[in-house]
N, C-alpha and C positions, 0 to 999 in steps of 0.2 A: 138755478142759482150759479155762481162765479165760483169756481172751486180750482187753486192751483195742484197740484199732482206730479209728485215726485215721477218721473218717466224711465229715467235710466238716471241712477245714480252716479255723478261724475262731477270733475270743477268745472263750475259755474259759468265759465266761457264755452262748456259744449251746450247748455241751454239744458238743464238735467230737468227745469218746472217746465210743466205744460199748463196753461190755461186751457180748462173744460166748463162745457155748463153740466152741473149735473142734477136729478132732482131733488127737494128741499128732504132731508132724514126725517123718519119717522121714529119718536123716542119710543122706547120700549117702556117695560114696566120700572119706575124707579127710576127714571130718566126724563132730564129734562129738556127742553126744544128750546135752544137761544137763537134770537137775530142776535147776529155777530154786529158787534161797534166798534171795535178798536183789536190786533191782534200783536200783539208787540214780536218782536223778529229778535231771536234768540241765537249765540253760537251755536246751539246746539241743535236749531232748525240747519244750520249750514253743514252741520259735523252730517246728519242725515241725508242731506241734498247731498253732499257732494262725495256719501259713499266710506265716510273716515268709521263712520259706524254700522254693523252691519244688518240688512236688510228685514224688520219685523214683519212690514204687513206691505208686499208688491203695491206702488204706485199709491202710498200714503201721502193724505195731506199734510204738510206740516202744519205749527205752532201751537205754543200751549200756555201760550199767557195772553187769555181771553177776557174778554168782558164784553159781557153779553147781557139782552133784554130777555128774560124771560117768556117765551110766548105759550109753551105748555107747559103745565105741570100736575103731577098728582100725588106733591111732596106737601105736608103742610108749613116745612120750613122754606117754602119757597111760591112767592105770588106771583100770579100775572103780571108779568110789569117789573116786578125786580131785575134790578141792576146786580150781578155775579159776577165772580169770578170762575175761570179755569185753569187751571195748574199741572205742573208735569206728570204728577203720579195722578192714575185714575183707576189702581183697582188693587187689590192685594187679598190674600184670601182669608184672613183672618184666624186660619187654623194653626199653623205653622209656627216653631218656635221663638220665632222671631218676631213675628208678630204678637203672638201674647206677652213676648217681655219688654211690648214698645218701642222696638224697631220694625217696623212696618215697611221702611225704605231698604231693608235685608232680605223681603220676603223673597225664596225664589219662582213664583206665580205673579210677582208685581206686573203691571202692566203700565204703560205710559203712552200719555196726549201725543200724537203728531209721530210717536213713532210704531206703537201697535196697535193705535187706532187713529182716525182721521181728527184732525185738529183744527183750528182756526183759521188756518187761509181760506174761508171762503162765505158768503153770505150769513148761514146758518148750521147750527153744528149741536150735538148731544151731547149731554155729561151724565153718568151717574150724578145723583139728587146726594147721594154719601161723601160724592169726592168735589162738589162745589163749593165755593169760599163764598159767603158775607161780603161784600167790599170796604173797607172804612171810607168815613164820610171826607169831604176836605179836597180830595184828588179830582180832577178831568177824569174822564175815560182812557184818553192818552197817558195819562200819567200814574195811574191805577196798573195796568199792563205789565208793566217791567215790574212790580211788584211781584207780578204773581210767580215769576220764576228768579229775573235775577237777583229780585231782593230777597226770598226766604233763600236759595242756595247761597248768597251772600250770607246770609245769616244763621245757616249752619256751619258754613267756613267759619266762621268764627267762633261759636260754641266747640267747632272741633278742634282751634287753634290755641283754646285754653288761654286767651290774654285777661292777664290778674288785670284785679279792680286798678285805674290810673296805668298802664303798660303801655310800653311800647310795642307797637304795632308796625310791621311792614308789608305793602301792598304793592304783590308785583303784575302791572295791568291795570288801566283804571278805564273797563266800559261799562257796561250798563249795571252788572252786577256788584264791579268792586266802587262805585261809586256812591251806592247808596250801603255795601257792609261800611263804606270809611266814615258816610253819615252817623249810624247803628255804632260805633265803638266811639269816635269824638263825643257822643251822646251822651257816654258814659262815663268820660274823664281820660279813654287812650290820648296817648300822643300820637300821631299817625305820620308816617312815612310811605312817599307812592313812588316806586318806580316804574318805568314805563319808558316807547320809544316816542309816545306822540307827543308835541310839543305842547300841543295843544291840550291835550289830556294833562300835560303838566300845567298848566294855565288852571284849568279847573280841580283840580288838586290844592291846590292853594284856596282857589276861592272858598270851596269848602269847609278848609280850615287846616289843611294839613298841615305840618312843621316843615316839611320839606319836600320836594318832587326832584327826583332825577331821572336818569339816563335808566333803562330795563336793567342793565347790569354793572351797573354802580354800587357799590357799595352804600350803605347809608349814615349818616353822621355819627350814630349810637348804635350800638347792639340792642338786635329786637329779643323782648318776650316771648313774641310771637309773627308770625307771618303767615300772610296768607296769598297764594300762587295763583292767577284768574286767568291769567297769560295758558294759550295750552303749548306751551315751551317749553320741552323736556330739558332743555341744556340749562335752564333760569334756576332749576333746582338745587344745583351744588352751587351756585351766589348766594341764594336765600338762604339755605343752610350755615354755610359760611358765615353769615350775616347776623346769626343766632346767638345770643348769649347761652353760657350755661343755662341750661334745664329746659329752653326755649323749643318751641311747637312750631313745626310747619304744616301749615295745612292744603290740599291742593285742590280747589273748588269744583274743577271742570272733570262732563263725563270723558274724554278724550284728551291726550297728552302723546306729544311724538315722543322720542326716545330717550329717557332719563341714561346720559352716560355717565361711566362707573363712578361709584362713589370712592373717595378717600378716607377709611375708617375716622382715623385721628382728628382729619379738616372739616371732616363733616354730620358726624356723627358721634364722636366720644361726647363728654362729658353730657351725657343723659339728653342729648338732642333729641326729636322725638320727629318724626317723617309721617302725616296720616293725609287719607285718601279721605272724599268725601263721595256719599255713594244717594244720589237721590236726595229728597227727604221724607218728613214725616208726617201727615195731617198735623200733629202737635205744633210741631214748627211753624207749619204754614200758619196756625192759630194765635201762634206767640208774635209773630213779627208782624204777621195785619193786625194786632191789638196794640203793637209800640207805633207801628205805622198810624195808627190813630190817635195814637197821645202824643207824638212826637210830629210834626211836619216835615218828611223829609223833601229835599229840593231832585226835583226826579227829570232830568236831563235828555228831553226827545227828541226825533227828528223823525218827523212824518212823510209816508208815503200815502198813494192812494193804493184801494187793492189792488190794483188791476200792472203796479207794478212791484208785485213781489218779487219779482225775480231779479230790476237793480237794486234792493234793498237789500238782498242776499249778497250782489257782487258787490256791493259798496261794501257792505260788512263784512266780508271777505280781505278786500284791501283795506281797513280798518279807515275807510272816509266815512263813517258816523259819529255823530257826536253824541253821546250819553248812547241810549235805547233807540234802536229802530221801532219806529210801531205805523201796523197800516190800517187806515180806514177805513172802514165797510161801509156799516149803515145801511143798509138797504129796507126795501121795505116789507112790511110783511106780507 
């Protein structure tokens, strides 16, 4: 089978994926065997490729927003033939404090898709049967994908950003993931505000529904309740901040962020500002946003590759020439 391979971690113009054939995985116990359909191309398959994060499993495949044909199983929630998902978290140990009190995405034993284990670049691929998603119905395959990671971390950013019922909401970045959380809060009655540098991306901010789209570091017409950072822009932090009303939440979606410089106590943090990180997430989550993803239609914005070029999918996304989600496709046969 087509399997790409992180080779030497580096940017993207040294050629860091190697195309290999390698042979098809044999699922172990508890584990399921999918043909790969569809693998959507995530920043934080590129945070891996190109070395921003550091090295779990030598020469891992990337990607972890999968959807896949079942072809073994020896789960009973899962048939031959079923259409799944795969997602970023794929193991945590259950024993651990964190995990009994329902932070599962704390655990320090976690393990994750495409970066300590091998992931969706490639024909066919294993999941634990425990950490596989349902798909809701309604979606492509292509448009299912970006679900499975940008939309539940979009939709923990927001649960982390605490925006009251009806809020103003500001959204700094609008790709694959902050496109469908601004779906997920207009959903709910936010007002939404998107900043960003692509124009284009402000184009689709509006369509949306947003109240307004500006410049990454612009200010926005109202002080937000809440905001949430998707940009991995360390310097966008003290604008969002600034940006904040009393009591207001920022929350900062991505595993990777360059250098947040100094804060100004008074400008950016008095009056009960509140600064959180978002860290993974949680089977819960994933189960909460694929069940509004299925009562709610959201509009999920793709641009398709074939597999065989994963590697300009990663430098387009890189230079941020994608529109909405990258996602590539497989298909192959069994």
């Amino acid at each position: 089978m087509r399997a790409w391979h992180v080779d030497r971690p580096g940017p993207m113009a040294g050629r860091p994926l190697v195309l290999r054939r390698d042979p098809v995985p044999e699922p172990g116990p508890g584990e399921l065997l999918l043909r790969v359909l569809v693998c959507g191309v995530c920043r934080t398959d590129l945070h891996v490729t190109e070395g921003d994060l550091p090295v779990h499993r030598p020469g891992v495949v990337p990607g972890h927003e999968v959807v896949g044909e079942v072809v073994e199983s020896d789960d009973d929630r899962f048939a031959i033939g079923d259409r799944v998902g795969v997602a970023w978290l794929r193991g945590t140990c259950g024993r651990c404090r964190y995990c009994l009190r329902g932070d599962e995405n704390l655990c320090p034993e976690s393990v994750y898709t495409g970066w300590d284990a091998d992931g969706g670049y490639v024909d066919f691929t294993v999941v634990p049967a425990d950490y596989a998603h349902h798909l809701p119905a309604g979606y492509s395959d292509a448009e299912a994908a970006p679900l499975l990671c940008a939309g539940i971390i979009g939709y923990r950013a927001l649960l982390r950003a605490e925006l009251p019922e009806g809020g103003r909401l500001g959204i700094y970045g609008l790709g694959a993931s902050a496109h469908l959380a601004a779906q997920v809060a207009l959903a709910r009655g936010a007002v939404v505000h998107v900043m960003t540098r692509s124009a284009r991306a402000r184009e689709l901010a509006m369509a949306l529904g947003a109240t307004s789209a500006g410049d990454a570091a612009d200010p926005p017409p109202e002080p937000l309740d809440s905001a949430i950072l998707f940009a991995p822009v360390g310097p966008l932090v003290l604008p969002a901040l600034e940006a904040l009303d009393r009591g207001g939440t920022l929350s900062i979606a991505g595993i990777h962020l360059t250098d947040v410089p100094p804060l100004v106590y008074r400008e950016h943090l008095f009056q009960e500002r509140q600064l959180r990180s978002v860290t993974a997430n949680t089977r819960q989550d994933a189960a909460e946003f694929l069940r509004f993803a299925g009562t709610h239609r959201l509009e999920v914005t793709t641009t398709p590759y074939p597999l065989d070029a994963a590697d300009r999918a990663l430098t387009d996304l890189a230079a941020d020439r994608v529109d909405g989600a990258a996602v590539l496709v497989a298909g192959a046969s069994p």
